[in-house]
C-alpha positions as CSV (number, residue, x, y, z in Angstrom):
1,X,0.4,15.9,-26.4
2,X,0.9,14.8,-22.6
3,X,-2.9,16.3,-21.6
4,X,-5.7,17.8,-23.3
5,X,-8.4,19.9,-21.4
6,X,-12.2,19.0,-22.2
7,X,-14.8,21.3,-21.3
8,X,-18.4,19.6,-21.5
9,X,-21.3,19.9,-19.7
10,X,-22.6,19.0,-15.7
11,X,-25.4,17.6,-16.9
12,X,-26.1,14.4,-19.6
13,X,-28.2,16.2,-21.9
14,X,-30.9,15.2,-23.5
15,X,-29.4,12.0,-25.9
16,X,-28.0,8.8,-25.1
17,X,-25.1,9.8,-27.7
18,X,-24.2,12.6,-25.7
19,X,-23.3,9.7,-22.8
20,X,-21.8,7.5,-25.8
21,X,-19.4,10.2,-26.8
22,X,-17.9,11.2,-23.6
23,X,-17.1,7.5,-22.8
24,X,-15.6,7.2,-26.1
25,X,-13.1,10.3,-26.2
26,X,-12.8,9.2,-22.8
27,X,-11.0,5.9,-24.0
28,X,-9.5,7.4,-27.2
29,X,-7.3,9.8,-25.0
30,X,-6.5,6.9,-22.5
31,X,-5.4,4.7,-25.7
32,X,-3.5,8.0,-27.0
33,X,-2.0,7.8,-23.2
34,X,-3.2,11.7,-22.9
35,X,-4.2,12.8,-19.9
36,X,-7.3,14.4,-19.6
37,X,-8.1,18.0,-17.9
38,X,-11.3,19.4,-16.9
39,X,-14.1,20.7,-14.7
40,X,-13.8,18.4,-11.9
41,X,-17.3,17.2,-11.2
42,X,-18.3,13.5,-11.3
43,X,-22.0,14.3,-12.6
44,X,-23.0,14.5,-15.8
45,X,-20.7,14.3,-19.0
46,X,-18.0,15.7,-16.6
47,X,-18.5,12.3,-14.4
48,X,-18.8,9.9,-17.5
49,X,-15.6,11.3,-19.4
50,X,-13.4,11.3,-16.1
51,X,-15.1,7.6,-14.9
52,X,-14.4,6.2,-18.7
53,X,-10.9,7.4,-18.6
54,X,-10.2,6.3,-14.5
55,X,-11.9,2.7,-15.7
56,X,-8.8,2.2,-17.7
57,X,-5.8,3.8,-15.0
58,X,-6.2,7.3,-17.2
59,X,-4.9,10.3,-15.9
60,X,-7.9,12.6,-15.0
61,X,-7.0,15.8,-13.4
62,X,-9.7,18.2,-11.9
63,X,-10.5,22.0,-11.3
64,X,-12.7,23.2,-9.6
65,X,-13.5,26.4,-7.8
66,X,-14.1,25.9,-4.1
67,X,-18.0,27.3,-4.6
68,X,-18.7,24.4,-6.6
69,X,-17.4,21.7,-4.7
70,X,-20.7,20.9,-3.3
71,X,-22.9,21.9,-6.2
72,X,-21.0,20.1,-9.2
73,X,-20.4,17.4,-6.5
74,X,-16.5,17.1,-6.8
75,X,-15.1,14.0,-8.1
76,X,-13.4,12.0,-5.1
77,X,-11.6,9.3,-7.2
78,X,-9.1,11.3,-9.6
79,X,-5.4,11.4,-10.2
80,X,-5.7,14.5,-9.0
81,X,-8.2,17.3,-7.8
82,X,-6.9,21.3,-7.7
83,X,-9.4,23.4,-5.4
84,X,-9.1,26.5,-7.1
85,X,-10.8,30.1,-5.6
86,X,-12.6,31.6,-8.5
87,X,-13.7,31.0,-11.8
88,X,-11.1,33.4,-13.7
89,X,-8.0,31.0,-11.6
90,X,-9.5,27.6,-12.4
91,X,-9.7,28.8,-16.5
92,X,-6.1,30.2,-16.1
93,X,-4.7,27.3,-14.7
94,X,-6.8,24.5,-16.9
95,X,-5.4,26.2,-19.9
96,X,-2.1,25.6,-18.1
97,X,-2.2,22.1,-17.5
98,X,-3.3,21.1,-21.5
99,X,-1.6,21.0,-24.6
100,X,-5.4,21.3,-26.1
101,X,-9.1,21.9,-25.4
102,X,-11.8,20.4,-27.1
103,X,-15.0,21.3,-26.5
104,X,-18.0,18.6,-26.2
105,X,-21.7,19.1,-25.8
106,X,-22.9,21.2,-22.7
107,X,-24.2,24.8,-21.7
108,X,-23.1,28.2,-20.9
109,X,-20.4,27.6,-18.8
110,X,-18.8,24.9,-21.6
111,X,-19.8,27.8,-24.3
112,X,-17.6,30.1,-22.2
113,X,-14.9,28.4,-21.4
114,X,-14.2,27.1,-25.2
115,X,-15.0,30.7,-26.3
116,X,-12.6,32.2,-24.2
117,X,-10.0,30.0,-24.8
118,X,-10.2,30.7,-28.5
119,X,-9.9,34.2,-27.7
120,X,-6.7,33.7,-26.2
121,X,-5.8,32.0,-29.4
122,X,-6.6,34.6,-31.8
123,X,-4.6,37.0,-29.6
124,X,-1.8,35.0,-29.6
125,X,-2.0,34.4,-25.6
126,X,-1.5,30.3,-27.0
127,X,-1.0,28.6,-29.8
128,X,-2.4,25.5,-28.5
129,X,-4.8,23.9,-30.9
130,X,-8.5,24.0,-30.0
131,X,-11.2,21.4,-31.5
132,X,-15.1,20.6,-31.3
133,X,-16.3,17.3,-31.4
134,X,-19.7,17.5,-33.0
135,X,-21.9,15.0,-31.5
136,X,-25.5,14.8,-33.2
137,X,-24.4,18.0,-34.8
138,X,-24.6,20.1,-31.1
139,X,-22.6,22.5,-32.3
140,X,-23.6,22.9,-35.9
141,X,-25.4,26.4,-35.0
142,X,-22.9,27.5,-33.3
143,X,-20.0,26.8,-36.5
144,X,-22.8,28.5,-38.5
145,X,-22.2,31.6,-36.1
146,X,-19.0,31.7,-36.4
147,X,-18.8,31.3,-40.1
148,X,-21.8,34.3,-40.4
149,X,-19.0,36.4,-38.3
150,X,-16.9,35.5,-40.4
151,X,-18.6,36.2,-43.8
152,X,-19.8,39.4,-42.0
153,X,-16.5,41.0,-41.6
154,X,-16.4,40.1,-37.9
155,X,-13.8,37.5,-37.8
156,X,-11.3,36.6,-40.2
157,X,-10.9,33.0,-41.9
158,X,-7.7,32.0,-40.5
159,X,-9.1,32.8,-36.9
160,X,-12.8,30.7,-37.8
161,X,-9.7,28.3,-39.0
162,X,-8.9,28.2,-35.1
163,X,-12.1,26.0,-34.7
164,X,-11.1,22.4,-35.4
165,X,-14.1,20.1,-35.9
166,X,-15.0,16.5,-36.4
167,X,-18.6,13.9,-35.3
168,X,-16.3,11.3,-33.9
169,X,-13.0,11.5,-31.3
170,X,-10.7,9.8,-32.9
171,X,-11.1,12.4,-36.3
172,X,-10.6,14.8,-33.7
173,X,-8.0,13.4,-31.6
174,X,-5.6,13.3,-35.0
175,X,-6.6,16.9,-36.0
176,X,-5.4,18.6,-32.7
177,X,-2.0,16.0,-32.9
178,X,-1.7,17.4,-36.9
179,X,-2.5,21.2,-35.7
180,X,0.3,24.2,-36.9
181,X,-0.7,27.3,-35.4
182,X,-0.4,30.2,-38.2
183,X,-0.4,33.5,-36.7
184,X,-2.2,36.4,-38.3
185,X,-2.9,40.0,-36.3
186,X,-6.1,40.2,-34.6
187,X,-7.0,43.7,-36.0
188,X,-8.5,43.9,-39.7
189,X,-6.9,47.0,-42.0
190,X,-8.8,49.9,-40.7
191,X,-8.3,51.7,-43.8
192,X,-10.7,48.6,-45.6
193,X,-13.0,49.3,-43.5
């Protein structure tokens, strides 16, 4: 894997381990020598994950859509910082620029952008592998979710299989190097139904 795309939130939230994480997958990737992709912002988990990985000469590349240069406060110190025009282009072209998304604690914009890119997944638009790391169990209602859609006919298993998980980067760094996509049709038999 040359980069992996992280999507995580503008703001710190609410726990010092939220902080504690991003620092750390920040150095796991730079001691993987993966580069890292994402929002482009220097403020919140955004800022700590890009500043931990620039700290030790990582490759941080940013995108960002020209509306939220001033708002997200655009990093001014990466390897590289693409002004993009919209949200749809800066999606398309983060999921360009990684061999894998992980999705670490943050709001409705990190909820959409790791949502959407599994969708792309389970229509076969990539096969790139796609992980959460679980810090004080963030995410646990939200792997709950997915396996309710699952056990409610909603979503099959090998597409809740999609969702790689683990509490700690490392774990979750080796999971996405170790992923094999499988491929199974989006659309469930609709004479079982």
């Amino acid at each position: 894997m040359k980069r992996i795309c992280v999507f995580c939130g503008s703001n710190k939230g609410g726990r010092a381990g939220y902080v504690s994480a991003a620092k750390a997958m920040g150095q796991a990737l730079v001691k993987r020598n993966i580069g890292l992709v994402y929002g482009g912002g220097n403020v919140g988990l955004m800022g700590v994950i890009a500043d931990a990985m620039l700290a030790e000469n990582g490759e941080v590349i940013g995108v960002i859509p020209q509306s939220l240069v001033a708002r997200e406060v655009a990093h001014q110190h990466l390897t590289e910082q693409r002004i993009v025009n919209s949200m749809h282009e800066r999606k398309a072209l983060m999921a360009e620029l990684s061999d894998a998304f992980i999705a670490m604690p943050g709001g409705m914009g990190t909820f959409d952008e790791f949502c959407e890119i599994l969708t792309w997944a389970q229509l076969g638009i990539h096969q790139k592998p796609c992980g959460i790391l679980n810090v004080e169990n963030y995410f646990t209602p939200l792997l709950t979710m997915f396996d309710h859609a699952m056990n409610e006919g909603f979503l099959r298993d090998t597409h809740r299989a999609l969702v790689l998980e683990a509490n700690e980067p490392d774990a979750l760094l080796t999971a996405l190097e170790q992923y094999q996509p499988q491929f199974a049709e989006k659309w469930l038999d609709l004479d079982k139904v």
